[in-house]
C-alpha positions as CSV (number, residue, x, y, z in Angstrom):
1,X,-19.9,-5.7,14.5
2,X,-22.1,-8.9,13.5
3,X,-20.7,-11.0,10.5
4,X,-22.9,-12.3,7.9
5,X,-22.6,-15.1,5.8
6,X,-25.6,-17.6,5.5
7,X,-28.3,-16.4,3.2
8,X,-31.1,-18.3,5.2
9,X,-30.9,-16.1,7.9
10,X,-30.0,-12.8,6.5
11,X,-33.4,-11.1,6.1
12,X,-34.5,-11.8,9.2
13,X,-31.4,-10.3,10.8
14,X,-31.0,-7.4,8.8
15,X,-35.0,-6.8,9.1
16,X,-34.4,-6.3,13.1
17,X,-30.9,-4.7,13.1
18,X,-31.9,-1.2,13.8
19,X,-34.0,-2.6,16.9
20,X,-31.9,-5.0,18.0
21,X,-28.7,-3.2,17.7
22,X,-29.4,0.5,18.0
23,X,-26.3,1.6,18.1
24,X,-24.2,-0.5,15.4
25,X,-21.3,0.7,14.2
26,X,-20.0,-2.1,11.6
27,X,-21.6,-4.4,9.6
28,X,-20.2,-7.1,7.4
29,X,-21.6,-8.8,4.0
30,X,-18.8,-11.6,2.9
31,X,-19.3,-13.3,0.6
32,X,-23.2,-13.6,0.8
33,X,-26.3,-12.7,-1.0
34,X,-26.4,-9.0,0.2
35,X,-28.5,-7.6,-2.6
36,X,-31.6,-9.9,-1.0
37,X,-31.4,-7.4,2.2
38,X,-30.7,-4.4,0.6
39,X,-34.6,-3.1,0.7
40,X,-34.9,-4.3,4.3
41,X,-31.6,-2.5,4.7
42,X,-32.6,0.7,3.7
43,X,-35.4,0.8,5.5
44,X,-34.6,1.8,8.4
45,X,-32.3,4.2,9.7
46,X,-28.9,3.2,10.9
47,X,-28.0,5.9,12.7
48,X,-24.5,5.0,14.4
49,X,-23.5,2.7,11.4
50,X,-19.5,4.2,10.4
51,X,-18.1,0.7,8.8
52,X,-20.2,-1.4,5.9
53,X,-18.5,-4.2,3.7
54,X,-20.2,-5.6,0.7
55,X,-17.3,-7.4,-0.1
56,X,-17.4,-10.9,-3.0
57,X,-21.2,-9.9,-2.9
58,X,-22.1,-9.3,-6.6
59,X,-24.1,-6.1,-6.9
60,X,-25.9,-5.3,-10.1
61,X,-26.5,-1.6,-11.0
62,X,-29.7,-1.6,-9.0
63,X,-28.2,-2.9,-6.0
64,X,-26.1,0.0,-6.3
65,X,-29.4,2.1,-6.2
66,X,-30.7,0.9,-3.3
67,X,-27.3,0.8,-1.6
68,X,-27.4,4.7,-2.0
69,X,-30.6,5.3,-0.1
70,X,-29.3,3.7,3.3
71,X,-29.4,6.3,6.0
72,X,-26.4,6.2,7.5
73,X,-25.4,10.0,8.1
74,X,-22.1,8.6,10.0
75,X,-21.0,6.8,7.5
76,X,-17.2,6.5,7.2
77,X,-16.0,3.6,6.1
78,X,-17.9,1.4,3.0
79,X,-16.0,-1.5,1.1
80,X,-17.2,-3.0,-2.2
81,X,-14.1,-5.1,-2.8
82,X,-14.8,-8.2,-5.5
83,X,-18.3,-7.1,-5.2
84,X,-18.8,-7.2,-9.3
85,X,-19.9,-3.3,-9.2
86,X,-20.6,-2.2,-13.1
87,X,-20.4,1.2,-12.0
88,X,-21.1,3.8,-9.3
89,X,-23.4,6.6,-10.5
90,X,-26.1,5.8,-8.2
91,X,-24.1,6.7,-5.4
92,X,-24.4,10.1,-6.6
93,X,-27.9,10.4,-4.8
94,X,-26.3,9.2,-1.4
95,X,-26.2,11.0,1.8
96,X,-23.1,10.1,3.5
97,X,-21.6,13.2,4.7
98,X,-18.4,11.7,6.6
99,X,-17.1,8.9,4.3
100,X,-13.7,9.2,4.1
101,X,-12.3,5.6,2.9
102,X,-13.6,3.8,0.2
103,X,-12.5,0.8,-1.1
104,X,-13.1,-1.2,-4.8
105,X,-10.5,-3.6,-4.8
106,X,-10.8,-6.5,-7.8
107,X,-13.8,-5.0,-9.5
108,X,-12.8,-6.0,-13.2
109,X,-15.9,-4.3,-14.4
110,X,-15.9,-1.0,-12.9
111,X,-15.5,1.8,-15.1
112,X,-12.8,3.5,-13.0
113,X,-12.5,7.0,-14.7
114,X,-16.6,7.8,-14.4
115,X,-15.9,6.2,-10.6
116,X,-13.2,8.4,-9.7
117,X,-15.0,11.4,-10.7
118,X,-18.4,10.5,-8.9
119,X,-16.3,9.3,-5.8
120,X,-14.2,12.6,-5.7
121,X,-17.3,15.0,-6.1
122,X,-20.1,13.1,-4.0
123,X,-17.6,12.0,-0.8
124,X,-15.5,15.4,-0.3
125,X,-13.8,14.0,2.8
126,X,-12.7,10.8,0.8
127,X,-9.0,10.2,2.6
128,X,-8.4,6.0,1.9
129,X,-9.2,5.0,-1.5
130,X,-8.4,1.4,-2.3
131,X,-8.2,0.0,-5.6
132,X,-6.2,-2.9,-5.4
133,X,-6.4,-5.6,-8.1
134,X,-8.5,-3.3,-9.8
135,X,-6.9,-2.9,-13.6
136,X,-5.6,0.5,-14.0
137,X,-5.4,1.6,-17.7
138,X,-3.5,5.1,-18.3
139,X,-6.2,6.8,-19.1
140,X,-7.4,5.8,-15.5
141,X,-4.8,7.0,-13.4
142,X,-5.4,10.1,-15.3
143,X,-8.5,10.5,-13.7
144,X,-7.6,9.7,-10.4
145,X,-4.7,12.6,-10.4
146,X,-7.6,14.8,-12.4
147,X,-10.0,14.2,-9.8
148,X,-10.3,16.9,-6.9
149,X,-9.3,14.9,-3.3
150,X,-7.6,17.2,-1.4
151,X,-8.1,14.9,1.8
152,X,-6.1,12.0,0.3
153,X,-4.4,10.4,2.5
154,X,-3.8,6.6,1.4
155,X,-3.6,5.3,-1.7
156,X,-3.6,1.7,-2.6
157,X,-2.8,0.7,-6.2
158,X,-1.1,-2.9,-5.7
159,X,-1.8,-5.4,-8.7
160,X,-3.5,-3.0,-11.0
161,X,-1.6,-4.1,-13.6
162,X,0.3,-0.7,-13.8
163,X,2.9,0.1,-16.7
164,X,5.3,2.5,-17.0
165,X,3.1,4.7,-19.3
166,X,0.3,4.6,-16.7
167,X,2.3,6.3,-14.2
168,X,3.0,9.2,-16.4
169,X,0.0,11.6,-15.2
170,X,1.8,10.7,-11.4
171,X,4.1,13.1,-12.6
172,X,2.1,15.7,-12.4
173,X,-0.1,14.8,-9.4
174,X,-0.3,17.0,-6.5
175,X,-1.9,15.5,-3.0
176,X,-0.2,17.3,0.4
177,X,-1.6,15.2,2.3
178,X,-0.9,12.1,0.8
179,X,0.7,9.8,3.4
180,X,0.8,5.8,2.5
181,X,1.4,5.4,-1.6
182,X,1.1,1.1,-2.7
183,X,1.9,0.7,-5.8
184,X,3.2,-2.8,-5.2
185,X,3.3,-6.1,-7.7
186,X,2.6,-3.9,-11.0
187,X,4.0,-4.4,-13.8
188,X,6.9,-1.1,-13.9
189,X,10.1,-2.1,-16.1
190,X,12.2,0.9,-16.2
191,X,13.6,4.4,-14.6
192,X,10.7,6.2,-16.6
193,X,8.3,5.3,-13.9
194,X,10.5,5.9,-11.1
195,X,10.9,9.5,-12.6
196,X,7.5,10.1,-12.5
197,X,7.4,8.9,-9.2
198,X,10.1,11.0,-8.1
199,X,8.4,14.4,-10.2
200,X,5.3,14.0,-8.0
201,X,4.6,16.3,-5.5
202,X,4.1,14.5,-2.2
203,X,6.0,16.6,0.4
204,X,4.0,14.4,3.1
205,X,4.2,10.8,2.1
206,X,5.2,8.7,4.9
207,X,5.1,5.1,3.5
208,X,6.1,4.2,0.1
209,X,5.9,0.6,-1.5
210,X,7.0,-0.6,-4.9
211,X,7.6,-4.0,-3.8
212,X,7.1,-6.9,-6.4
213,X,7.3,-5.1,-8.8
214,X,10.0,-7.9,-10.5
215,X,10.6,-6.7,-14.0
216,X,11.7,-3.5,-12.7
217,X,15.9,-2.9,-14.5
218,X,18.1,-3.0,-11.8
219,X,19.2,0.2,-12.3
220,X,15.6,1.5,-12.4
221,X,15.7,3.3,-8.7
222,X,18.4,5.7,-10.2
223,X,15.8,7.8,-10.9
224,X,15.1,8.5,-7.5
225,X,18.0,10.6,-7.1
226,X,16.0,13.9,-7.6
227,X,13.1,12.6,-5.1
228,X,12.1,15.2,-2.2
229,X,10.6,13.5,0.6
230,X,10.9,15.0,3.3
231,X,8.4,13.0,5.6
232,X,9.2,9.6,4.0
233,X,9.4,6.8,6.7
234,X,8.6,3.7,5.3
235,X,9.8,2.8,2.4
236,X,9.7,-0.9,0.8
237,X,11.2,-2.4,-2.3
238,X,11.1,-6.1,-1.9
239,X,11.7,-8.7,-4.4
240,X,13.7,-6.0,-6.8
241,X,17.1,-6.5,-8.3
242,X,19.0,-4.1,-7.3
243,X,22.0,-2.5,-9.0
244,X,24.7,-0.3,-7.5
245,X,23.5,2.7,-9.9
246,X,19.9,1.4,-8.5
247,X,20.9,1.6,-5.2
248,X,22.7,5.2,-5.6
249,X,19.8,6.6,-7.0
250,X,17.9,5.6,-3.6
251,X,20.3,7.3,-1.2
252,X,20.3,10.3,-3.2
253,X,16.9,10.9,-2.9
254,X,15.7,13.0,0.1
255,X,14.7,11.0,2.9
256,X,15.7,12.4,6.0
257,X,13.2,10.6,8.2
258,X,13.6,7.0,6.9
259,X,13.3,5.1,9.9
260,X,12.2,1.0,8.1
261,X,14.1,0.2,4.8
262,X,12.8,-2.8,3.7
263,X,14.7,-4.8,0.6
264,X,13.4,-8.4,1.2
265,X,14.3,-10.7,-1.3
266,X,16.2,-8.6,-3.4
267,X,19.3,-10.1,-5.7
268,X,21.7,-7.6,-5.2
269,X,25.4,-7.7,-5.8
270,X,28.1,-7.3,-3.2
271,X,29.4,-3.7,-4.7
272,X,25.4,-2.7,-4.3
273,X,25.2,-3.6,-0.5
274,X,28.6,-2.0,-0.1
275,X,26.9,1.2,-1.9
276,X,23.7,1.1,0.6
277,X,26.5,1.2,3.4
278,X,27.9,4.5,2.1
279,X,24.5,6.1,2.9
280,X,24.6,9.5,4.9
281,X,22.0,11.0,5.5
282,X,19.5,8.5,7.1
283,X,20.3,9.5,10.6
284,X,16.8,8.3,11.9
285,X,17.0,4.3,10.2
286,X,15.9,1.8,12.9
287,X,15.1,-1.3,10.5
288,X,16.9,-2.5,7.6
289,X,15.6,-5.9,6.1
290,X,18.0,-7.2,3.7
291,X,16.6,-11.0,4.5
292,X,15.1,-13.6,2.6
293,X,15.3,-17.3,1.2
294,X,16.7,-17.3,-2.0
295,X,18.2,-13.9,-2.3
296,X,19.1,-11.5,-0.2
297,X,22.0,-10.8,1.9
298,X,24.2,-13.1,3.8
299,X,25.4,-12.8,6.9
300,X,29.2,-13.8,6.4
301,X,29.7,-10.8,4.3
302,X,27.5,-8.6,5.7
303,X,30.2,-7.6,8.5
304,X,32.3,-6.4,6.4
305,X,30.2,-4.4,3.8
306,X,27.4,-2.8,6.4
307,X,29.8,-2.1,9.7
308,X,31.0,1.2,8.2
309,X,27.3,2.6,7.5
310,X,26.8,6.0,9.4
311,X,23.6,5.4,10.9
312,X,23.3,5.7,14.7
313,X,19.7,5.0,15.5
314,X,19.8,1.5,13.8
315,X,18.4,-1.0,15.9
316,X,17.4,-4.3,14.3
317,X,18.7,-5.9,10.9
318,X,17.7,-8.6,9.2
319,X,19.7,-10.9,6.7
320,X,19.2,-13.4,4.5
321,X,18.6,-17.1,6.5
322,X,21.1,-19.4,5.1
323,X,21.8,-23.2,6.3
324,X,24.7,-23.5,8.5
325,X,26.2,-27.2,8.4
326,X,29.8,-26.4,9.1
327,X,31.9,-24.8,11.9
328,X,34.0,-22.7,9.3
329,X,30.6,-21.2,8.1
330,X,29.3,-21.0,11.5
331,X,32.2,-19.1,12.9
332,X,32.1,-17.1,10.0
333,X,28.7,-15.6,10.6
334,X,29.8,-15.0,14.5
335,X,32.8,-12.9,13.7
336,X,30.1,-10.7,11.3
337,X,28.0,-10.6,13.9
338,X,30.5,-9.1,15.9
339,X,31.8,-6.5,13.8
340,X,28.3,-5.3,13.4
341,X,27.4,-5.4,17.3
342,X,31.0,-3.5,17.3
343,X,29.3,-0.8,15.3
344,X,26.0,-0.9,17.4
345,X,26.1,-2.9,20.4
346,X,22.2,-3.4,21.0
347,X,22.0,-4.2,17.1
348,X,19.5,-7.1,17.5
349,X,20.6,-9.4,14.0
350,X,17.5,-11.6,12.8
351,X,17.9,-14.1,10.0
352,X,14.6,-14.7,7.7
């Protein structure tokens, strides 16, 4: 890997790359003037090349152009995040049989749906597609479950700007092999998008995050209830309020696997965290994060509420860090601790 970031020197780098660096796997444009090397980058043959970022590098359309005549037949990975890309047609000519991640995070003048398309019929193998901070209209989400990627894997939508109409098509979308699904800091308000959320069919997602996602009704996550994921591992809903209805509709869902539960930051009531202790059928949880600085739960009443949850393989939880000034409040929080370490004995208790 050799980072760039001074134009002065750039052309005469880039001009002796293939020589000096036969076998280079990664190469990195930050922030730079990248389009100036394009030609000199294209012409000559990079023939172990698998990782190129063009990332805050403002390509026009005919940087785009050029960009698609690299030769670079091992090609995987190519990131062209804030890189002020009007549009991708070009890469239509490209020969970059292995790509399988592609990323276009904060492109604000990308035409997404005519993207999609091209991206899903010119890289076959695409698996990791990115498009964080990229605005995400409903009509472009309708592309992206329209378009054929039956090697998706990871799917990053945080900060598009999603609503609660936009995820309607996800109701209908169909990717087995999905795995990691980020739809994190949107703007979702109510159960409708948590039901088409639930509706889609990902029997192999592993990691799920709607974090941040602050507008969200409390009772939103009831929708849930009807969720089937089998595989799910990971899932994340920080800085949420959460209900009890909210909270019922999360443990109702199928999740057999769930191993990290993450709820950072989240204002929930006490008859909320008592629900969450009801929970049965998370036999595999490891890590539950119920922490933070303004919300989240305390330690002198988590004792009581959270000592009586069914789940055996639980091995670190984390609770809301709260100042401690007097010896009733401090001997409060050592008689929770020891109910819980009752419960589980190795239980390690962090406060953040």
């Amino acid at each position: 890997m050799y980072g760039l970031k001074h134009a002065d020197s750039l052309r005469k780098i880039v001009r002796e790359a293939a020589q000096r660096w036969p076998r280079l796997q990664e190469l990195r444009f930050i922030g730079c003037a990248a389009a100036a090397v394009l030609p000199d980058l294209a012409a000559q043959p990079l023939l172990h090349l698998q990782e190129l970022e063009l990332s805050e590098c403002d390509l026009a359309k005919e940087d785009v152009a050029l960009l698609a005549t690299l030769h670079a037949p091992r090609l995987r990975e190519l990131d062209l995040s804030a890189s002020g890309v009007p549009c991708l047609d070009a890469l239509s000519s490209s020969n970059w049989p292995r790509l399988a991640a592609l990323s276009l995070c904060a492109n604000p003048r990308l035409g997404v749906p005519a993207a999609l398309s091209l991206a899903a019929e010119t890289f076959p193998r695409l698996a990791d597609l990115d498009l964080s901070g990229t605005m995400l209209l409903p009509a472009a989400v309708a592309a992206l479950v329209a378009a054929p990627l039956p090697m998706l894997e990871w799917l990053r939508l945080s900060e598009c700007r999603l609503s609660d109409e936009a995820l309607l098509p996800l109701a209908s979308a169909s990717w087995p092999r999905l795995q990691l699904l980020d739809l994190a800091h949107n703007n979702l308000r109510s159960d409708a998008a948590m039901q088409y959320l639930a509706t889609a069919e990902l029997p192999n997602l592993w990691s799920l995050d709607i974090s941040g996602n602050s507008d969200l009704h409390a009772s939103a996550l009831q929708a849930l209830s009807t969720a089937r994921w089998p595989r799910l591992e990971r899932f994340s809903a920080s800085y949420l309020p959460l209900s009890s209805k909210g909270v019922s509709g999360l443990i109702a869902a199928e999740m057999p696997r769930l191993a990290v539960l993450t709820l950072y930051e989240c204002t929930m009531p006490w008859v909320a965290v008592d629900r969450l202790a009801s929970a049965k059928n998370w036999p595999c949880l490891r890590r539950l994060n119920l922490g933070g600085s303004c919300s989240g739960v305390q330690g002198r009443r988590a004792g009581p509420s959270l000592a009586v949850a069914e789940w055996p393989s639980l091995k670190t939880l984390v609770l809301r860090q709260t100042k401690m000034s007097s010896v009733k409040a401090k001997t409060a929080v050592r008689r929770e601790q020891m109910q819980l370490r009752e419960r589980w004995p190795d239980l390690k208790i962090l406060y953040e």
